[in-house]
N, C-alpha and C positions, 0 to 999 in steps of 0.2 A: 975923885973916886972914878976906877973904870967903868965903862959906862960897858955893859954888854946885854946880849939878845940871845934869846935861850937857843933858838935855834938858827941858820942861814938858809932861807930857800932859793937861792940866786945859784946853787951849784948841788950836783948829782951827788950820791945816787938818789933818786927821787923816786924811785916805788918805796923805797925804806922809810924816807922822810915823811911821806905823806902818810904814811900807815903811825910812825909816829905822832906826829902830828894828827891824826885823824883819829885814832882810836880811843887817847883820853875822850875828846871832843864826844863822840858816840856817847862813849861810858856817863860823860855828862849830862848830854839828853835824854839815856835812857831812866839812869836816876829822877831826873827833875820829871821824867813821863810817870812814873813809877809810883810818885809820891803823889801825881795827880790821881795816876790811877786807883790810887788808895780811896784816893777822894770818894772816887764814885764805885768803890766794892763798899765800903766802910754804908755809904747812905743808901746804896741798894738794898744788901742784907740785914745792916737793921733798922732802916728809918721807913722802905717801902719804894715800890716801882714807881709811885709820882714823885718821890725824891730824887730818884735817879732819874728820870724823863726830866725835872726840873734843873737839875745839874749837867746833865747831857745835850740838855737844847741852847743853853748858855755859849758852849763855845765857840759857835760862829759868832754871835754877836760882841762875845770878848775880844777876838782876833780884829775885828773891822776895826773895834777902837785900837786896838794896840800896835797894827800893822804898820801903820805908815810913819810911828814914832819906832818902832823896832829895825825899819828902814834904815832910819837915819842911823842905830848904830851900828848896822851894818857897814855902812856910808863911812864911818868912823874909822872901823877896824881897818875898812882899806885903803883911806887914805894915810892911817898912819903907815900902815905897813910898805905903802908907797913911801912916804920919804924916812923909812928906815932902809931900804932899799938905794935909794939919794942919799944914804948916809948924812943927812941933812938931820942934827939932832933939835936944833933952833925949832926949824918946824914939827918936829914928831912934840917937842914938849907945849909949843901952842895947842896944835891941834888937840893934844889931848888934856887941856886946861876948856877947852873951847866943849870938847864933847862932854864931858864931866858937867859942865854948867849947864850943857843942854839937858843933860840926862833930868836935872832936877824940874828944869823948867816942863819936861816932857812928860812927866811924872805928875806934876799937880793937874795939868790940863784933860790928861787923861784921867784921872782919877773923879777930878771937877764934872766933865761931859758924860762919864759912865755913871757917875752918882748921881744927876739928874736928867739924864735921859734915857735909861735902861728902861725902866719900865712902859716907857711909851713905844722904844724900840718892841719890846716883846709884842705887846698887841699889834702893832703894825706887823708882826710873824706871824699872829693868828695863834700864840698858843693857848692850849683848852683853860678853862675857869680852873680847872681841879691842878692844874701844874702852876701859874701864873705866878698868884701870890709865894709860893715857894723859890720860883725861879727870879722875882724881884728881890726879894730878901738878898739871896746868895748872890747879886750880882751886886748890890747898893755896898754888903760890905765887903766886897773883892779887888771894889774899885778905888775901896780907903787904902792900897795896899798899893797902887800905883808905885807911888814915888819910888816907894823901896825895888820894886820889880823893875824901875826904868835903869836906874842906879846901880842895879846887881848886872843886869844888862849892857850899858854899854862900858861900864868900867871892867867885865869881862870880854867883851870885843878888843878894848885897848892889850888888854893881858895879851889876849890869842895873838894880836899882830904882831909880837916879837915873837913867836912861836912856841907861849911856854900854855896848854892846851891842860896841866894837867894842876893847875893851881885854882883854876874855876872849879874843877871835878872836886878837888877835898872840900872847898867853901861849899858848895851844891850839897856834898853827900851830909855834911854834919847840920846844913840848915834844913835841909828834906828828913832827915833822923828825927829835929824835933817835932816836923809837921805830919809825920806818919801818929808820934807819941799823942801830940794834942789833939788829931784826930781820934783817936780810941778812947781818950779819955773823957772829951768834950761830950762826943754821942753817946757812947755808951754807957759811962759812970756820971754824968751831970742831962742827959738828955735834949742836948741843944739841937739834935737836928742837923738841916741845912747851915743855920746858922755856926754850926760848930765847924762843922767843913769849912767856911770860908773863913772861920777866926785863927783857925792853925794855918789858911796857908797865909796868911798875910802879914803873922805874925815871923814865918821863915823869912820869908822877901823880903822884911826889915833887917832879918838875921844877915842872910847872903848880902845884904848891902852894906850893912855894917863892915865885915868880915871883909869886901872887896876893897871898898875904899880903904882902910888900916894896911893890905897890902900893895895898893898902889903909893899909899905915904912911903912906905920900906922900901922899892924897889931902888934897883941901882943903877940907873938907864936914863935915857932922858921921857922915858915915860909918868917918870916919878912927880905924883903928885905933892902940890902947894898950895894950899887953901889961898897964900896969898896970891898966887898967879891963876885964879878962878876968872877970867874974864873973855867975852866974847872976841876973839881974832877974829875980823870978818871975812880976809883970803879963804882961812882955815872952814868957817864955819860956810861961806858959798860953797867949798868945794863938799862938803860932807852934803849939802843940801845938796847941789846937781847931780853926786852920785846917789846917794840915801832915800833921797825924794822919790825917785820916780821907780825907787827899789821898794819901798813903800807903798808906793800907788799898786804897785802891781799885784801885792800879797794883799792890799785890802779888796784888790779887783775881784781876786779867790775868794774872798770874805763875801765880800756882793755877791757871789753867786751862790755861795753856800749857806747866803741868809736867807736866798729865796730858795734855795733847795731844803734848807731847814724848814719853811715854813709850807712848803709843800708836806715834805713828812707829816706836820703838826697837825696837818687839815686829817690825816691819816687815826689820830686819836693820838693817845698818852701810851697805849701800848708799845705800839708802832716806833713811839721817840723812844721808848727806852728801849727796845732791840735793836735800833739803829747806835744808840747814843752806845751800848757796850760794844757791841760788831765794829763801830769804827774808833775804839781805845786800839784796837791793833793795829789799825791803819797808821795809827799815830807813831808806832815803833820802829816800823818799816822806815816811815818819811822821818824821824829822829836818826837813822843811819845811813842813811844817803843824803839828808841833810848838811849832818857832819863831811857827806865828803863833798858838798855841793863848797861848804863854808872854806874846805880847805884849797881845792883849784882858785877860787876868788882870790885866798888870802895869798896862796904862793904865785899865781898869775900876777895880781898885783904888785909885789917886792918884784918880782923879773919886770917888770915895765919900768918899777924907780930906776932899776940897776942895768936900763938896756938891754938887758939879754932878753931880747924876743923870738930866738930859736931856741929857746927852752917850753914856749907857750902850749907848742902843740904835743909835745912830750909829758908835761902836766896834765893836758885834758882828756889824753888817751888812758893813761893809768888811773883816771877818777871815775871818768867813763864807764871802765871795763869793772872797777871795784863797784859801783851804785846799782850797774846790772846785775854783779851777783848777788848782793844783798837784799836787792828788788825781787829779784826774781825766787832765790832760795826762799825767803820769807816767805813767798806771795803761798809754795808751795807747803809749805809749813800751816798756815791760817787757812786755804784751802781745807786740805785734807781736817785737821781738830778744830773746824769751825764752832762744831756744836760745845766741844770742849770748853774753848776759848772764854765764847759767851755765857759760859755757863758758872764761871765764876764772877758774871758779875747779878747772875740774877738767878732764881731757883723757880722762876716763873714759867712752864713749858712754851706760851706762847709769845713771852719775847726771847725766849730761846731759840726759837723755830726764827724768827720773824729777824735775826740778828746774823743767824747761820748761814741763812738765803743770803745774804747781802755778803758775806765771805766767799762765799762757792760762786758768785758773780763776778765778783770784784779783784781778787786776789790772783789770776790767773794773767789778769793787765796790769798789775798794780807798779812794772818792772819799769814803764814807760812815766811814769807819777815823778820817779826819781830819776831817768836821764833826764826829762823837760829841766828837773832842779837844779841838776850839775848845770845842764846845758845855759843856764840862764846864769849861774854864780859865774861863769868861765866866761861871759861877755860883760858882765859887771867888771870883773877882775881885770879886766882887757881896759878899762874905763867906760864903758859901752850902757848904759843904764836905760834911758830912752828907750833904747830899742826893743827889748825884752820886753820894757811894759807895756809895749803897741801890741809886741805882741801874745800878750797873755791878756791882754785886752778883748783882742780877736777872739784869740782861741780858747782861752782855759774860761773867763768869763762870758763871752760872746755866743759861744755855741751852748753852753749850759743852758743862756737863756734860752734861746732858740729851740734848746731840745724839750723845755720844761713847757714853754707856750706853743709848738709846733709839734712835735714828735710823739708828747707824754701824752696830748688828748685823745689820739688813736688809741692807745689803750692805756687806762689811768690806772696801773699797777705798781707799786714800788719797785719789781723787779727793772720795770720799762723808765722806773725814775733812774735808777742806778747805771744803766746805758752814758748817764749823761757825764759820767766820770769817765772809762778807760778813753771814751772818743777825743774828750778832750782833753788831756793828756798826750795820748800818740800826735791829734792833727800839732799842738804848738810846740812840742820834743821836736819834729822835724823839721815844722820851719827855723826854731833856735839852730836846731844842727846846723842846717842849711845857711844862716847868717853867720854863722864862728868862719867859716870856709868863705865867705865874701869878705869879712874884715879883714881874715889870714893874707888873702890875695892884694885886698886893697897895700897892705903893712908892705908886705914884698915889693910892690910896686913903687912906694915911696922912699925905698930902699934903707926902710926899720930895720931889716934880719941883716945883722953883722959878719959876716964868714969866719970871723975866728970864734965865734958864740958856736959854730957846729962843732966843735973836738969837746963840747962840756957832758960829762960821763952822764950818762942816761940812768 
C-alpha cells in the first residue's frame, strides 16, 4: 500500500501551510475548551458558586499531574515527525508502537497518583472546608478517566506529525457533543452535581480514545497501528523521553506555580476562587490559539531538521510569531473590554462578577506575551532543543511567580497585586527564549547546518 502524509512541511509556501495546519488544531482546542467550559457554566448555574470555586480550583492541580506525561507526547509528535522528514518509515512505525504503549502505561499512573493523592494535594492548597469535599469528589473521579485522555492524546500527536490536524477535530467535536449531552442531563435531570460533571467528561475521553485508536488501525502510512507491534523500542522511547521530558518538566514548573498561586487565591475565600476560576476560562481560549500555533512551528521545525533544510527554520518562526501576537493581543483586547460580560456567564453572582472582571482588565492587556513565550519555546523544542526552555521557564515563568507571591505580594496582599505575577513573568522568559532561538540560529550557521541551495525554497 502507498504509504502517504497528509501534508509536507519541508517546502513553501509556508504562511498557507501553517494556517492549514494550524487552524483545524485551534478549532480543536477550542472545542475540547468549550466542552470544559460547559463544565463549569453547567455547575455554576445550577449546582452553586462552591461548585464552581470546587471545579475551578482543580485545574492547576489537574495540569501538575498531567503535565509531564502530556510532554512526553508532545516528545512523540516530534520525533515522529522528525523521521517522517528522514523519510525513515522503519523508525516513524517503532516510534509510534513505542508511544502508543506509553500512552497506556501514562494513563494508569496518572490516573493511580491523582486518585489517591488529590485530596491531600487539595489541603496542602489550603482550600476552605465548604469547597474541599466537593473538589475531592470531582477530582477522585476525573482521574478514573486518565487512561482514556493519555491515549486520545498522544495517538493524536502521532496523527498531527504527518500533518493531517483535522481528523483529531471530528474525533474531539463528536466526543465533546456527548460530554456537553451527559452534562445536562446528569445535573439537571438526575441531580448529580459535581459528580455528574466529571462522569460525562470521562466517559468522552474513553470515547475520543476509542475513536483515535480505530483510526490509527486504518491509516495508510507507516504510522499505522498493530496491536501486534505494541512494544517498547528503546532508541525510540530515549529519544521521546530526552525531548518530552524535560518539555514536561517545564509545563508542570507552570503548574507549581499556579498551585501556589491557586492556593494563595484560596486563602482569599470560596468567592474569590470562583471569580478567578471563571475570569480565567478565557485565559484558556487565548492560550488554546496560540497554542495551536506554538504546536505547529515545533511540528514543521522539526520535519525541516529530519529533511535538513535549516534555512527554512527562521522563515517558520517568524510567520508563527507574527500569527500568536495577533491572536494574543486581538483577544487580549476583546476579554479587556466585555470582561464583565464574559464572567457573567459563568455566574449571576455580582460579587464574583466584580472579583473576575478585575482580573481581565489586569490581565488581558499582557496576555500577547503569555503566547510568544509559547511559540518561543515549541520553536526550540522543534529545533531538538528541550533542556533549555525548561531552565528557562524554570527561572522565569516558575521562579519569579514565587518570588513575586513571597516577596512582592506582602507589600500589599491584594489579588490585583497577586495578578502582577503573570504578565511579569511571561514578558521576562518570552525574551530570554527569543533571545536563545538567535544563539542556536548562530551556533547552526557556524557549524555550517544552513545549506545554500535550501535559500531558493519559496517562503
Amino acid at each position: 500500500m502507498e504509504k502517504r502524509y497528509a501534508l509536507d512541511m519541508t517546502c513553501g509556501p509556508f504562511l498557507k501551510k501553517i494556517l492549514v495546519f494550524s487552524v483545524p488544531l485551534m478549532l480543536t482546542g477550542l472545542l475540547q475548551l468549550a466542552y470544559n467550559t460547559a463544565d463549569v457554566i453547567v455547575v455554576g448555574r445550577f449546582v452553586g458558586k462552591e461548585a464552581l470555586a470546587a471545579v475551578g480550583s482543580t485545574g492547576s492541580l489537574v495540569n501538575l499531574f498531567l503535565n509531564v506525561f502530556l510532554g512526553l507526547s508532545m516528545g512523540s509528535g516530534v520525533m515522529i515527525a522528525r523521521h517522517i522528514g528522514e523519510r525513515d518509515d522503519a523508525r516513524v512505525s517503532e516510534c509510534t508502537h513505542t508511544a502508543m504503549l506509553l500512552s497506556v502505561v501514562s494513563g494508569f499512573l496518572i490516573g493511580a497518583a491523582g486518585f489517591f493523592f488529590s485530596s491531600e494535594m487539595l489541603r496542602l492548597m489550603k482550600v476552605p472546608d465548604d469547597v474541599i469535599d466537593l473538589a475531592s469528589l470531582y477530582l477522585k473521579i476525573y482521574f478514573l478517566g486518565s487512561p482514556g485522555l493519555m491515549v486520545y492524546n498522544f495517538g493524536a500527536s502521532v496523527v498531527r506529525a504527518t500533518g493531517d490536524t483535522k481528523r483529531p477535530l471530528y474525533i474531539l467535536t463528536a466526543s465533546g457533543f456527548v460530554n456537553v449531552v451527559l452534562n445536562v442531563v446528569l445535573v439537571t435531570a438526575f441531580d448529580f452535581g459535581v459528580s455528574g460533571v466529571a462522569i460525562a467528561t470521562i466517559v468522552s475521553q474513553y470515547l475520543s480514545a476509542v475513536m483515535i485508536v480505530v483510526y490509527l488501525t486504518k491509516m495508510n502510512n507507516a504510522c499505522r497501528l498493530m496491536p501486534s507491534k505494541l512494544r517498547f523500542c528503546l532508541q525510540e522511547l530515549k529519544s521521546i523521553m530526552l525531548l518530552g521530558l524535560p518539555a514536561g518538566i517545564q509545563n508542570s514548573l507552570f503548574s507549581v506555580s499556579n498551585v501556589i498561586i491557586q492556593s494563595t487565591v484560596n486563602s482569599f475565600g470560596s468567592v474569590a476562587m470562583a471569580g478567578i476560576a471563571a475570569g480565567s476560562n478565557y485565559d484558556s481560549y487565548i492560550y488554546t490559539c496560540t497554542n495551536a500555533v506554538a504546536q505547529t512551528t515545533m511540528t514543521f521545525s522539526s520535519q525541516n531538521m529530519g529533511a535538513k533544510k535549516y534555512s527554512n527554520i527562521g522563515k517558520i518562526y517568524r510567520y508563527c510569531i507574527i500569527i500568536a501576537f495577533t491572536i494574543g493581543a486581538s483577544m487580549g483586547v476583546v476579554g479587556c473590554i466585555f470582561g464583565e460580560s464574559i464572567v457573567g456567564l459563568f455566574s449571576k453572582d455580582p460579587e464574583v462578577i466584580a472579583i473576575g472582571a478585575d482580573r481581565l482588565i489586569l490581565i488581558m492587556p499582557f496576555y500577547f506575551f503569555c503566547s510568544l513565550m509559547d511559540v518561543a519555546a515549541s520553536q526550540l523544542r522543534g529545533m531538538g532543543k528541550s533542556f533549555e526552555p525548561m531552565i528557562v521557564s524554570l527561572l522565569g515563568g516558575c521562579g519569579l511567580r514565587i518570588l513575586w507571591i513571597y516577596l512582592v505580594l506582602p507589600l500589599n496582599r491584594t489579588l490585583v497585586n497577586l495578578y502582577w505575577a503573570y504578565p511579569v513573568s511571561w514578558a521576562a522568559t518570552f525574551f530570554v527564549q527569543f533571545a536563545l532561538f538567535f544563539v542556536l540560529r548562530r551556533k547552526m550557521k557556524r557549524s555550517g547546518m544552513t545549506d545554500a541551495e535550501e535559500k531558493t525554497v519559496t517562503a
